[in-house]
C-alpha positions in Angstrom: 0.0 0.0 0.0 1.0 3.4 -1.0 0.4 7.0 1.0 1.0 10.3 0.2 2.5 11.8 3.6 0.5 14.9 2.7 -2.9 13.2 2.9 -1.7 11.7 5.8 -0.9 15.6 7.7 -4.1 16.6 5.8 -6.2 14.0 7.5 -4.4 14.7 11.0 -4.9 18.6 10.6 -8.5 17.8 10.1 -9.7 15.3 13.4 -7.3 17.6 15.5 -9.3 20.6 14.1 -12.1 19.9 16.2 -13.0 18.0 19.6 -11.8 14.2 19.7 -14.0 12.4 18.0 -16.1 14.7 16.4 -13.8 14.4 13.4 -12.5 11.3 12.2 -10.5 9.9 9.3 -10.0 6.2 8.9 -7.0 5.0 6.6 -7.5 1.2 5.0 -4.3 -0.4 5.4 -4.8 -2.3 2.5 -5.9 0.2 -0.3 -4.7 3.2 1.1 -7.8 4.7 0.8 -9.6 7.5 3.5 -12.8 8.0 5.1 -13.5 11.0 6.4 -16.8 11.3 9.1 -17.8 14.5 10.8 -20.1 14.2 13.7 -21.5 18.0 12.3 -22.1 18.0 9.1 -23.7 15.4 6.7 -21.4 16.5 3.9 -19.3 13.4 3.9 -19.6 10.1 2.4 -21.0 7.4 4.8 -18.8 5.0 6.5 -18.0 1.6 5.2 -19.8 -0.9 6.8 -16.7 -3.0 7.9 -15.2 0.5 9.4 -14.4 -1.6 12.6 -12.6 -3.8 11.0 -8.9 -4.3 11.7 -8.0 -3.2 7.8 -9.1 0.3 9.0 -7.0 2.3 11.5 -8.4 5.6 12.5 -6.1 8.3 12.4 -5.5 9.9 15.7 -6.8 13.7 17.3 -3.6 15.6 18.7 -4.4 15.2 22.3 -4.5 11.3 22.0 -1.2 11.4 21.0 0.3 12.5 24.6 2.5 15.6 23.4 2.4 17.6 26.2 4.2 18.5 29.8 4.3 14.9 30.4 6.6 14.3 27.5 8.9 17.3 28.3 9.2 16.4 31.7 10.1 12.5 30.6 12.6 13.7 28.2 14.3 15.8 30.9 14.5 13.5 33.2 16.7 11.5 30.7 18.4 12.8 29.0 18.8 16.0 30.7 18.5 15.1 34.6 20.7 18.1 35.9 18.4 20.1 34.6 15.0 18.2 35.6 14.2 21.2 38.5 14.8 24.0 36.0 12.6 22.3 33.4 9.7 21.8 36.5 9.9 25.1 37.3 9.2 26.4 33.3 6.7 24.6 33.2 4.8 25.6 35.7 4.1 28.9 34.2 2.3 30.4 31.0 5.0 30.4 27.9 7.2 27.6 29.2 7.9 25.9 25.4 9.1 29.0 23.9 11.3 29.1 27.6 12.4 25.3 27.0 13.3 25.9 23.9 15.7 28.8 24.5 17.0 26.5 27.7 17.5 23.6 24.4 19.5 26.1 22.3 21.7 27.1 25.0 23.0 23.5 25.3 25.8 22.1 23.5 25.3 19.6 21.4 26.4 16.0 21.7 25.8 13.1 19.5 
């Protein structure tokens, strides 16, 4: 099966538009083929009947994907763990990823 990785961000930008699952795009893993559902509007094709079938996966809303503070604070404690205090303490105020970044840039880098 083929993709086109646009389609794919396309399909993304779309269920994270709106509340979880009030958008929804399903891919068929064999075909390659998308469904699109809206729970408001009627504007879209209806669903296949074997939608909950395995050959479907449902492409996933932004929040399900666990992107957040959580993450950061994960990563930190990694693979930056003399920093994991700092890296609290950002984020427990308003505009702590533009502050992480800048505390990122100021870091060397090692491979």
């Amino acid at each position: 099966m083929v993709v086109n990785f646009e389609d794919i961000v396309d399909a993304f930008d779309f269920v994270s538009f709106g509340q979880m699952y009030e958008l929804q795009v399903f891919l068929n893993k064999e075909t390659g083929e998308t469904h699109w559902h809206s729970e408001l509007s009627d504007d879209f094709e209806e669903l296949p009947e074997d939608i909950d079938d395995e050959k479907y996966i449902e492409i996933p809303h932004k929040n399900q994907l666990a992107l957040g503070k959580n993450l950061v604070l994960e990563f930190a404690r990694q693979y930056l763990p003399n920093d994991t205090e700092e890296i609290e303490s950002i984020f427990r105020r308003e505009g702590a990823y533009s502050r992480f970044k800048a505390l990122l840039e100021r870091k060397p880098y090692r491979n």
